[in-house]
TORGU-691970 format. One record per residue (C-alpha): x, y, z. Coordinates in Angstrom, 3 decimals. Layout:
BEGIN
X->X; Y->Y; Z->Z;
...
! end
This chain:
BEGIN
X->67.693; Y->27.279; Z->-28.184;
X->66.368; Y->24.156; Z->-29.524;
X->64.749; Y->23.182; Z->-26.489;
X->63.168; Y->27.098; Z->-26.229;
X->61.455; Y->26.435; Z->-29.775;
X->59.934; Y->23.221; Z->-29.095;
X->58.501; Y->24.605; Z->-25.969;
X->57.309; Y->27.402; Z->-27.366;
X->55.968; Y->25.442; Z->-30.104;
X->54.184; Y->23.126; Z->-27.626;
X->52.710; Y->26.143; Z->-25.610;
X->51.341; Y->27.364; Z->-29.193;
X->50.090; Y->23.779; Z->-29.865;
X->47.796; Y->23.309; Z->-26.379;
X->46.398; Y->27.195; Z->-26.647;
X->45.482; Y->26.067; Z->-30.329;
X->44.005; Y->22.885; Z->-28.484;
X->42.373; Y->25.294; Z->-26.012;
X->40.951; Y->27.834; Z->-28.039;
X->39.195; Y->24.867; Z->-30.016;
X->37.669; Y->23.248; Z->-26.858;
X->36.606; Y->26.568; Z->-25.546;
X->34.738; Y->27.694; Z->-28.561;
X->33.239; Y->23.628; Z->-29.260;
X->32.256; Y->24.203; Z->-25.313;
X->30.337; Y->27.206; Z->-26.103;
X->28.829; Y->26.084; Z->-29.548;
X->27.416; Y->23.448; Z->-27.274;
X->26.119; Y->25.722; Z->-24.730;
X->24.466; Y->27.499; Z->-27.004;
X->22.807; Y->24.444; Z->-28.612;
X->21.711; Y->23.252; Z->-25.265;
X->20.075; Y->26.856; Z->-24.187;
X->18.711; Y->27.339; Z->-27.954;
X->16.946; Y->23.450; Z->-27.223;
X->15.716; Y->24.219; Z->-23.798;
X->14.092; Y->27.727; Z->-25.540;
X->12.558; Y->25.686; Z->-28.275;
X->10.800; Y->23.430; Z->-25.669;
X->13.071; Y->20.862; Z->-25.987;
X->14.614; Y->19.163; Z->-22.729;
X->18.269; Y->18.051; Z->-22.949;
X->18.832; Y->17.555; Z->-19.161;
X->17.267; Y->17.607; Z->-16.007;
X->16.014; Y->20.647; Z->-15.139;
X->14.526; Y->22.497; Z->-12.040;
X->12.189; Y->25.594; Z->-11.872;
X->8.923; Y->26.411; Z->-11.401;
X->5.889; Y->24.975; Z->-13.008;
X->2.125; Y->25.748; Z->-13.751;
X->0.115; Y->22.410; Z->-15.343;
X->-3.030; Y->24.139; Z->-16.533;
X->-6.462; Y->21.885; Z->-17.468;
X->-5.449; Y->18.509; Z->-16.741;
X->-7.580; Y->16.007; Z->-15.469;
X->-6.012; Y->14.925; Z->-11.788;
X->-5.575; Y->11.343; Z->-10.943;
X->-4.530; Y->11.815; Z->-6.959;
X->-4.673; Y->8.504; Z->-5.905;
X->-5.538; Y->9.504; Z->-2.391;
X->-8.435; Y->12.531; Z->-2.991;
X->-10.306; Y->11.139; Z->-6.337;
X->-9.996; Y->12.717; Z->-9.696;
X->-9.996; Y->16.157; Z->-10.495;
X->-11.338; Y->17.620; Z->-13.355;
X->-9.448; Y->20.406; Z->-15.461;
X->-7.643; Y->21.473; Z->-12.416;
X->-4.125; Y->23.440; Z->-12.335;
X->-1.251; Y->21.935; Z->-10.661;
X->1.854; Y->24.624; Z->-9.337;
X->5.344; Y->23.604; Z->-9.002;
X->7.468; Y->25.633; Z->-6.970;
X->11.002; Y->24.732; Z->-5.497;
X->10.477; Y->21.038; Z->-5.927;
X->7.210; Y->20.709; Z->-4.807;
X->3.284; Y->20.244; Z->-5.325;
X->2.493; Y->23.995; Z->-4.352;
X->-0.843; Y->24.274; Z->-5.173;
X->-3.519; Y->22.256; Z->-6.546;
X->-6.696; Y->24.092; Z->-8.209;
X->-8.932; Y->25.795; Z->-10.721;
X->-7.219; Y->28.776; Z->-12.094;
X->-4.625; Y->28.795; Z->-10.053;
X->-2.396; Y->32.562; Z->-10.416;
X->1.217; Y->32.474; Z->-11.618;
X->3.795; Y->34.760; Z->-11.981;
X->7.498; Y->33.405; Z->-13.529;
X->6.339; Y->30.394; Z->-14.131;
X->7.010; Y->27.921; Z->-17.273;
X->3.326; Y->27.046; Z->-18.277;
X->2.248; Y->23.454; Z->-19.391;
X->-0.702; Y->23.545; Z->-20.885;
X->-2.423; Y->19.812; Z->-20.206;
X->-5.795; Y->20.019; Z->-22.173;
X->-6.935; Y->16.517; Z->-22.804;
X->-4.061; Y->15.331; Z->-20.863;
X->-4.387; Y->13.628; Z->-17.338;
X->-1.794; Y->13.801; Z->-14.506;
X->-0.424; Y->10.939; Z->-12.157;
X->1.809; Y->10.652; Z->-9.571;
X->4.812; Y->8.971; Z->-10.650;
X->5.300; Y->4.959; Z->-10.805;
X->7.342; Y->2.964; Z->-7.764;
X->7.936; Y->-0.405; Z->-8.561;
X->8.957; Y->-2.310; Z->-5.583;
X->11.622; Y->-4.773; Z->-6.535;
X->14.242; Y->-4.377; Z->-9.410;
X->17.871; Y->-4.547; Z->-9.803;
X->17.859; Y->-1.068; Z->-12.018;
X->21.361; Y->0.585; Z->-11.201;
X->23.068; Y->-2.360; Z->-10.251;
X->22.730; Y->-4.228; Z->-13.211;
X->23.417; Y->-3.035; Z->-16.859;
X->22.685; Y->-6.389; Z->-18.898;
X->21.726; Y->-9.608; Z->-17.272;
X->22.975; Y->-11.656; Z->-19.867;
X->26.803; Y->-10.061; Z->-18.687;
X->28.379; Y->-11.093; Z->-15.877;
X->30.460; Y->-8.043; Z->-15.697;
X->27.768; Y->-5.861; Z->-15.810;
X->26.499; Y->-7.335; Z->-12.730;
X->26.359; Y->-5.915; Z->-9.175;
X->24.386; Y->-7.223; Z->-7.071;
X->25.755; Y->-10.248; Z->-5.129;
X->28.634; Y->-10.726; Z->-2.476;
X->30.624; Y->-13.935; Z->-1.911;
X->28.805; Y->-16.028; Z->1.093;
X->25.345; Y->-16.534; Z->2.225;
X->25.588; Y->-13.746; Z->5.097;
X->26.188; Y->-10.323; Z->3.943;
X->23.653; Y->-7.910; Z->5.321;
X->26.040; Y->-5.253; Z->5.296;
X->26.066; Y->-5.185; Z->1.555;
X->24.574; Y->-1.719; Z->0.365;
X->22.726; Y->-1.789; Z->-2.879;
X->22.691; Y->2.222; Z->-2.788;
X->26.933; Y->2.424; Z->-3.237;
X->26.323; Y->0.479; Z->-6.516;
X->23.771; Y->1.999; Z->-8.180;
X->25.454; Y->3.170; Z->-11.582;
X->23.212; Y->7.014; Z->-11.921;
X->24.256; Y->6.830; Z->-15.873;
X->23.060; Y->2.933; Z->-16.312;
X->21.433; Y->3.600; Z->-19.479;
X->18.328; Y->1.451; Z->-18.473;
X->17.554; Y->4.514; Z->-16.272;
X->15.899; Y->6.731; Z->-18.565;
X->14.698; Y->4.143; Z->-20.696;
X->12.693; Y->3.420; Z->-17.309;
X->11.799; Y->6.949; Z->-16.487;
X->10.313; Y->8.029; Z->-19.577;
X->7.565; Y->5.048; Z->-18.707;
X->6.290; Y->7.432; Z->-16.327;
X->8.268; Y->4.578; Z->-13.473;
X->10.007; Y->7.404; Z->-11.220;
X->11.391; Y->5.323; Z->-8.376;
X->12.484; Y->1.754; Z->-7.684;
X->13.785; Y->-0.060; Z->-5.276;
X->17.072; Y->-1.982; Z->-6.282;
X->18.216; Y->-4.920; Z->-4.079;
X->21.008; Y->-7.737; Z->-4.137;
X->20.230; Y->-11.039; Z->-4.359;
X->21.225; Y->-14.309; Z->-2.827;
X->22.411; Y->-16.353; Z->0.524;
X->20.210; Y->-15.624; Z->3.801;
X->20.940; Y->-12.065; Z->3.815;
X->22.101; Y->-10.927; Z->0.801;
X->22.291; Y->-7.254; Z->1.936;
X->20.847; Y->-4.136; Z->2.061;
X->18.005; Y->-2.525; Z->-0.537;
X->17.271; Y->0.916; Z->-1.284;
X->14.740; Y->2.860; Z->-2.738;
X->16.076; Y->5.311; Z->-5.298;
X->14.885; Y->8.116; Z->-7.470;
X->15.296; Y->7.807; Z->-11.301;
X->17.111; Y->11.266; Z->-11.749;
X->20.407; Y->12.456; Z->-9.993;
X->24.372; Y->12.394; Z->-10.338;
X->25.399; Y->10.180; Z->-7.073;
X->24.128; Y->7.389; Z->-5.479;
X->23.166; Y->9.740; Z->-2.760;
X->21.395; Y->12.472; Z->-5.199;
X->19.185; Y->9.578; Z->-5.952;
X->18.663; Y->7.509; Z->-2.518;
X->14.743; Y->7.817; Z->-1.758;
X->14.489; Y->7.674; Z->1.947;
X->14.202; Y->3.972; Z->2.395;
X->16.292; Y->0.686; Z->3.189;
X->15.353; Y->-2.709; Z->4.167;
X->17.292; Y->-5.925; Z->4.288;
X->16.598; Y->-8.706; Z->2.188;
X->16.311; Y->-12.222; Z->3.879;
X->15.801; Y->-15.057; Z->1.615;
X->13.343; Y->-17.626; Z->3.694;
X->14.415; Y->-21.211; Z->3.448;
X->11.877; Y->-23.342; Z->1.189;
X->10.884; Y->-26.627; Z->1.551;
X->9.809; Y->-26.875; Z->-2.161;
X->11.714; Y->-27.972; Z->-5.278;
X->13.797; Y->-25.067; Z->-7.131;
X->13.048; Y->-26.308; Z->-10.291;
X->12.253; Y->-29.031; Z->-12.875;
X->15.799; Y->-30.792; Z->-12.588;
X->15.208; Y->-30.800; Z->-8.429;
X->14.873; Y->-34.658; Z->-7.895;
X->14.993; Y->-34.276; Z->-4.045;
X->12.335; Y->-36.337; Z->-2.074;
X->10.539; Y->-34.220; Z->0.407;
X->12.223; Y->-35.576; Z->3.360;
X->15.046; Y->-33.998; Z->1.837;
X->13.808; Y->-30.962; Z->0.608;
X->11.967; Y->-30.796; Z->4.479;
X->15.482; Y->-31.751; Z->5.881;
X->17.430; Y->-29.042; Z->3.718;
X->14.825; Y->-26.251; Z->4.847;
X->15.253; Y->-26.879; Z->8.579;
X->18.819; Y->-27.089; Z->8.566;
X->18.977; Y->-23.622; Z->6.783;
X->16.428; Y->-22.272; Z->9.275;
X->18.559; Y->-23.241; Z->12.159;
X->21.107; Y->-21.696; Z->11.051;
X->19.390; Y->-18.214; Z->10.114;
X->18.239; Y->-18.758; Z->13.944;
X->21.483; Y->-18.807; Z->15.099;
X->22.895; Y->-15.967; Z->13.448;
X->19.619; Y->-14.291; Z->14.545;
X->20.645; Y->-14.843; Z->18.545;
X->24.152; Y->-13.610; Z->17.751;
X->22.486; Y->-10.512; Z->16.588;
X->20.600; Y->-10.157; Z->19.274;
X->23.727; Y->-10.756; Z->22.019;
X->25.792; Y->-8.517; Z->19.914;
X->23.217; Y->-6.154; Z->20.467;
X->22.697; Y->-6.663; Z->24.156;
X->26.574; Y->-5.903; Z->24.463;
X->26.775; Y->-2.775; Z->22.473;
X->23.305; Y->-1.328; Z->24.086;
X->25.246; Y->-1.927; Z->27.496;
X->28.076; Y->-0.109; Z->26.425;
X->30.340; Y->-3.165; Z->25.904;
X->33.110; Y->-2.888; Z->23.864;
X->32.524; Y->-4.588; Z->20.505;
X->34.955; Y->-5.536; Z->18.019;
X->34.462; Y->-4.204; Z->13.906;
X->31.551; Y->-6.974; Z->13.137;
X->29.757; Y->-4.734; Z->10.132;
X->27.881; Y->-8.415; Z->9.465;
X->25.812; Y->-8.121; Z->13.085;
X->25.928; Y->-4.175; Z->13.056;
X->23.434; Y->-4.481; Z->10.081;
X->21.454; Y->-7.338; Z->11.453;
X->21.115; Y->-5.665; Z->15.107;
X->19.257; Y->-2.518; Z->13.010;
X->16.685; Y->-5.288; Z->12.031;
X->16.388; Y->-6.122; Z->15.786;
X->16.267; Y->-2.712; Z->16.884;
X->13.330; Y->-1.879; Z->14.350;
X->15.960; Y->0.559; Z->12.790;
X->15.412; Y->-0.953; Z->9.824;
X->12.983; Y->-3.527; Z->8.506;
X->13.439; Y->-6.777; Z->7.064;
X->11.767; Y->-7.578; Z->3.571;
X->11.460; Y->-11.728; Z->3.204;
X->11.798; Y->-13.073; Z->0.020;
X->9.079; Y->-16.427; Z->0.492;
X->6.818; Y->-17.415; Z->-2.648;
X->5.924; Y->-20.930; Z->-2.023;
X->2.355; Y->-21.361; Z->0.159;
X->4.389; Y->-23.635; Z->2.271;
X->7.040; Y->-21.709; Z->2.654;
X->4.665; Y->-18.655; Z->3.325;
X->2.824; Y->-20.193; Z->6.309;
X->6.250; Y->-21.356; Z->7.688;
X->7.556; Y->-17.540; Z->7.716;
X->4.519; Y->-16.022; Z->9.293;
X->4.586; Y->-18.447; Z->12.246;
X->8.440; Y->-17.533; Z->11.932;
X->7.810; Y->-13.708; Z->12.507;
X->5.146; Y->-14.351; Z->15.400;
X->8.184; Y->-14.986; Z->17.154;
X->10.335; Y->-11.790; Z->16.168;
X->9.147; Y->-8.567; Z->17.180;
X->10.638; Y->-6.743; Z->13.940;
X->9.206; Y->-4.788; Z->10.842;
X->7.934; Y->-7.129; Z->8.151;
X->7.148; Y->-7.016; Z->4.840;
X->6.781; Y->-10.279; Z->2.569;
X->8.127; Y->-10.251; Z->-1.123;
X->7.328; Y->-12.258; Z->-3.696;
X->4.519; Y->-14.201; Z->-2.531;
X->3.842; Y->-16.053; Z->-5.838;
X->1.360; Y->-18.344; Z->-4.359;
X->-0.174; Y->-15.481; Z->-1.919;
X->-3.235; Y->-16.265; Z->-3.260;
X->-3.610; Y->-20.018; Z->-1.626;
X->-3.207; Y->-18.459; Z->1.522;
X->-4.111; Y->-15.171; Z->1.840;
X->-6.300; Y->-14.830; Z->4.965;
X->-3.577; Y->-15.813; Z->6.587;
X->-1.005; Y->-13.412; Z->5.898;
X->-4.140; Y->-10.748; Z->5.650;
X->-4.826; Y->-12.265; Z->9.787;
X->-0.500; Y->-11.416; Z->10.308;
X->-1.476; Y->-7.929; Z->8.806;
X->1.755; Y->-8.200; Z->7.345;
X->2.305; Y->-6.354; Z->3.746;
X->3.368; Y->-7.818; Z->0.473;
X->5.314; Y->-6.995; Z->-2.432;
X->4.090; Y->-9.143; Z->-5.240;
X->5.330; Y->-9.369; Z->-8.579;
X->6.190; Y->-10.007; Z->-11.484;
X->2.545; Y->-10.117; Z->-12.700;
X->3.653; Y->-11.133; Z->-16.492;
X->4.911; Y->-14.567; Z->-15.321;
X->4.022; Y->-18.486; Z->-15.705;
X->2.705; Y->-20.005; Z->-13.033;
X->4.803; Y->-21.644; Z->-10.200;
X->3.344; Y->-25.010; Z->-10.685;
X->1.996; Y->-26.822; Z->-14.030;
X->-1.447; Y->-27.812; Z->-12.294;
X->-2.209; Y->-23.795; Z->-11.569;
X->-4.215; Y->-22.056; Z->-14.006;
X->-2.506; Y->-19.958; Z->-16.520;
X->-3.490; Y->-16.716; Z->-14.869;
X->-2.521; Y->-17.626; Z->-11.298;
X->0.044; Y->-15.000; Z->-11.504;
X->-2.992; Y->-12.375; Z->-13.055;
X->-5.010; Y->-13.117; Z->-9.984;
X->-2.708; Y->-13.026; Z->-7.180;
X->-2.379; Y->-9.680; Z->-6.536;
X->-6.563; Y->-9.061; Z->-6.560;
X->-7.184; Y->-12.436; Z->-4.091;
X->-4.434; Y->-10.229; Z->-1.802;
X->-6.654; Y->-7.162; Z->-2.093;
X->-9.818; Y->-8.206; Z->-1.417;
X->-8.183; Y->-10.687; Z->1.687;
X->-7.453; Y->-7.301; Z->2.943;
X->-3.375; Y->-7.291; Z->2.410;
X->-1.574; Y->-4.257; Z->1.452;
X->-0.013; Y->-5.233; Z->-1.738;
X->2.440; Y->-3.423; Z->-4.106;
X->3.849; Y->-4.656; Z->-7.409;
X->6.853; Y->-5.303; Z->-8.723;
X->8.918; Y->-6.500; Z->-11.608;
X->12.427; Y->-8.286; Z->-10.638;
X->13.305; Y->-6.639; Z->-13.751;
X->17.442; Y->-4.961; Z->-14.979;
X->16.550; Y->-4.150; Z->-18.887;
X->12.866; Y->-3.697; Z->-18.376;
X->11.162; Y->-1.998; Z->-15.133;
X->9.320; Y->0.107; Z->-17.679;
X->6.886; Y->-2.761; Z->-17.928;
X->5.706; Y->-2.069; Z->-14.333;
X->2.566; Y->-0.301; Z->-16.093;
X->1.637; Y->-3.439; Z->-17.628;
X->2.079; Y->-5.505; Z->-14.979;
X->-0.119; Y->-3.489; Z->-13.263;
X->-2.686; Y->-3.253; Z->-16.001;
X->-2.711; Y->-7.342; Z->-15.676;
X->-3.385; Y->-7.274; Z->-12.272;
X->-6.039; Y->-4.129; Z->-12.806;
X->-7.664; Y->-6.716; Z->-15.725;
X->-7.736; Y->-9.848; Z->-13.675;
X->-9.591; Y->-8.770; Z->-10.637;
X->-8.054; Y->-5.823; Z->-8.590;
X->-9.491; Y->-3.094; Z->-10.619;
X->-7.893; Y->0.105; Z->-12.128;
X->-8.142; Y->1.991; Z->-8.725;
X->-6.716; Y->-0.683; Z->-6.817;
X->-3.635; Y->-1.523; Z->-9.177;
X->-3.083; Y->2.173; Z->-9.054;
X->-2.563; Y->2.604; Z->-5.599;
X->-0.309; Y->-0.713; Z->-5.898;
X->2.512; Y->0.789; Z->-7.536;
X->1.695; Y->4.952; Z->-6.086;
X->0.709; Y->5.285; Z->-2.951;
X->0.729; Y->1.767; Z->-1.332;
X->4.531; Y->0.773; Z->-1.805;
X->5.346; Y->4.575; Z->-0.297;
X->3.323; Y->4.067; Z->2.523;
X->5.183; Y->0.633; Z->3.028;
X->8.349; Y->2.070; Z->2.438;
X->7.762; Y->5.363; Z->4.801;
X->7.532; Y->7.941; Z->2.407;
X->4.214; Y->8.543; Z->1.508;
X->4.616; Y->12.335; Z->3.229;
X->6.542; Y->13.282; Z->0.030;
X->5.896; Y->10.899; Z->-3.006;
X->2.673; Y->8.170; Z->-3.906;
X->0.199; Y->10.693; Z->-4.502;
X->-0.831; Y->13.933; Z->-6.013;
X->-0.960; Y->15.975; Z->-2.894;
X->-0.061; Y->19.694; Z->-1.948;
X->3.263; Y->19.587; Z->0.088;
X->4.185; Y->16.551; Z->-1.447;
X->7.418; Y->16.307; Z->-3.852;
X->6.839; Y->17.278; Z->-7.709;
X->7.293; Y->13.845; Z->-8.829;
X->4.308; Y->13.147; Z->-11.647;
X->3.870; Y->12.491; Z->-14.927;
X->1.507; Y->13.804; Z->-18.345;
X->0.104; Y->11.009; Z->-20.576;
X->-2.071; Y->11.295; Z->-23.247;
X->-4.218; Y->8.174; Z->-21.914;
X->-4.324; Y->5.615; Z->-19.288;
X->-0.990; Y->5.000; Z->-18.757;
X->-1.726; Y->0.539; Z->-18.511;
X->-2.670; Y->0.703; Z->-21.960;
X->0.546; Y->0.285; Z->-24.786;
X->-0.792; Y->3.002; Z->-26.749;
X->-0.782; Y->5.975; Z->-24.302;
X->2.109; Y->7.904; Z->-24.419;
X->3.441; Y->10.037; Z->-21.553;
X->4.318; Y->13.200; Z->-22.434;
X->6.599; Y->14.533; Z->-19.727;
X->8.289; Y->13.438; Z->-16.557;
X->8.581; Y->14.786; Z->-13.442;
X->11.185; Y->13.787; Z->-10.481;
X->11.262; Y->16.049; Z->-7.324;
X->10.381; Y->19.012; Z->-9.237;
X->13.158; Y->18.349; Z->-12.077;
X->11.531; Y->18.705; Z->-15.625;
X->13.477; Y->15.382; Z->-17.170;
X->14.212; Y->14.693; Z->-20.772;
X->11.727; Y->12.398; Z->-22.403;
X->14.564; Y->10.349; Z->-24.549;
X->16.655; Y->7.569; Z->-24.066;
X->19.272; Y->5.529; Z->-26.042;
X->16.071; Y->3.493; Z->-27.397;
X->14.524; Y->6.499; Z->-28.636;
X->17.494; Y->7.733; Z->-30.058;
X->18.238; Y->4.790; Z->-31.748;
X->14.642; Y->4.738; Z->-33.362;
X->14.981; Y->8.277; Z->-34.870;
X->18.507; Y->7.453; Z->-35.984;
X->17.212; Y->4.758; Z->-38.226;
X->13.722; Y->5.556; Z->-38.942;
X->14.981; Y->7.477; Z->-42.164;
X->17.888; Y->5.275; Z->-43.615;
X->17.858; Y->6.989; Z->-47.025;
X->21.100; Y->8.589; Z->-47.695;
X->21.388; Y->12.231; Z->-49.068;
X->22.301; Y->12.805; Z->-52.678;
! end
């Protein structure tokens, strides 16, 4: 009997329990839908979209004057004056400009919270030779730098792993999603870290001998994991069998042009070494980093090889450059006739890429030309530029509104854009900052 009570007691308990969630469950619900009918976006959504009177920046077909821009199922469906709608959600963007949304091309966003943490850290293997490593498995979708980024008007990065040769495997994700896979953005390449025969650092006391030494010793042995590769994949296109080796599987899709292979060089040494390096590899290229592009930029212009420069805001690599050697680098690319895209290296702070840009834009490459280096010029390297980099019919709803020129501190964007999802324009930052911007307490 005992036993009877107490279970009946315990059923009465967890409806209780139940009946509580159930009605804090729909209390919430009907917050959320009351803040989405006030204007007020609490999560991603999708539907359609009409932006009326904004001035156009499409990157690839000049700038369009209080034009209309239609959203339907995810995409750019229209672009035009007075454009007809029915069931739409109407923007209206008077005095506001449009842009397609911000890629920077080299970040660890997603696979690392807080730099300062080692356990918030992701993105390095044990051992120099890991191309199998997949940044994309480890991007954390709820890292809570993500909408902090996002809200910058930066809509897709590419997040990579770090050191060895190979460290592994980058990958170009979308700032909105659930899964790593929600997110991916159509691109991979592996990292390969060139050997340099300059000093790391200040505390480097190694003579160049040594340093030249160290550098061809590493070399030869990229080179000889290189002609594995290539046996391993001699074997397998024969129809050998081959045993698990996930190490050469990866580095046989360089060799096969499945994928291509992104080299980290920044020294003008080291740069001139790695082009005369890929003369003898018939593979997809693109250089990253390139800090001191600038000293030799016909050259790589003459490899028609494209770069991935960056960070802009940065010292100079040695103390006899001039203080805006980093400023200049990407417009001494440009003009040399490189491709170049920008980047930041950043965790914490990829929503600087605007002013990065706006650096390079001030020191020589010119609004239109930084533009294109972090829209349509790192989706054209990556292989995507059929559905994001531009402002383009067809092309994936993935934009931004800002009141201004988006390089400038004081613009502020409005509202975000990714693949047609309306996202919300707050973050932990911004919540913080309204949390404390009254601090009086209530009688």
């Amino acid at each position: 009997m005992k036993r009877q009570l107490n279970f009946l007691c315990n059923n009465r308990i967890q409806m209780k329990k139940l009946k509580i969630l159930l009605w804090c469950c729909c209390f919430l619900l009907s917050q959320g839908l009351m803040a989405q009918i006030e204007g007020e976006v609490i999560k991603p959504y999708k539907a359609n979209f009409l932006l009326t009177n904004a001035k156009i920046y499409t990157v690839t077909n000049g700038i369009l004057e209080d034009h209309d821009l239609l959203i339907e199922e995810g995409l750019i469906k229209a672009i035009g004056k007075d454009i007809p709608h029915q069931n739409h959600s109407v923007i209206d963007c008077s005095g506001k400009s449009l842009y397609p949304g911000f890629i920077d091309s080299g970040t660890s966003l997603g696979i690392v919270e807080i730099n300062s943490l080692t356990e918030t850290q992701d993105y390095m293997e044990l051992g120099k030779f890991t191309p199998q490593m997949q940044a994309l498995t480890v991007v954390n979708p709820n890292g809570v730098a993500i909408p902090v980024t996002r809200v910058s008007g930066v809509t897709t990065v590419l997040t990579q792993p770090r050191g060895g040769y190979f460290p592994g495997t980058a990958a170009l994700i979308n700032l909105n999603g659930y899964t790593p896979a929600q997110m991916f953005g159509g691109f991979k390449g592996l990292i390969m870290n060139f050997p340099s025969a300059t000093r790391s650092g200040s505390n480097d006391n190694r003579s160049l001998e040594d340093l030249e030494k160290a550098a061809t010793k590493t070399l030869e042995e990229i080179n000889a994991l290189w002609e594995k590769a290539a046996t391993y994949l001699a074997i397998k296109s024969k129809g050998g069998d081959m045993d698990y080796y996930p190490e050469m599987e990866q580095l046989s899709r360089v060799l096969n042009k499945e994928l291509p292979l992104l080299i980290e060089v920044n020294a003008a040494k080291d740069i001139v070494s790695a082009l005369e390096w890929i003369k003898e590899k018939d593979v997809k290229v693109v250089l990253t980093g390139v800090a001191e592009g600038w000293k030799v930029a016909d050259k790589i212009a003459a490899a028609d090889v494209p770069v991935i420069t960056g960070p802009i805001l940065a010292l100079p690599t040695r103390d006899s450059d001039n203080y805006d050697a980093p400023y200049n680098n990407p417009a001494l690319l440009q003009k040399a006739g490189v491709k170049v895209a920008l980047r930041t290296m950043e965790a914490e702070n990829v929503r600087n890429l605007p002013f990065n840009a706006g650096f390079a834009a001030a020191y020589g490459m010119g609004t239109t030309e930084a533009l294109k280096a972090i829209t349509i010029n790192p989706a054209e390297i990556f292989g995507v530029s059929d559905k994001i980099g531009s402002l383009e019919e067809g092309k994936k709803a993935t934009l931004f509104i800002a009141d201004g020129d988006p390089f400038e501190p004081k613009t502020q964007i409005q509202q975000v854009f990714i693949n047609g999802y309306r996202i919300p324009m707050t973050n932990r930052h911004i919540r913080l900052y309204q949390e404390f911007l009254d601090r009086e307490m209530q009688p």
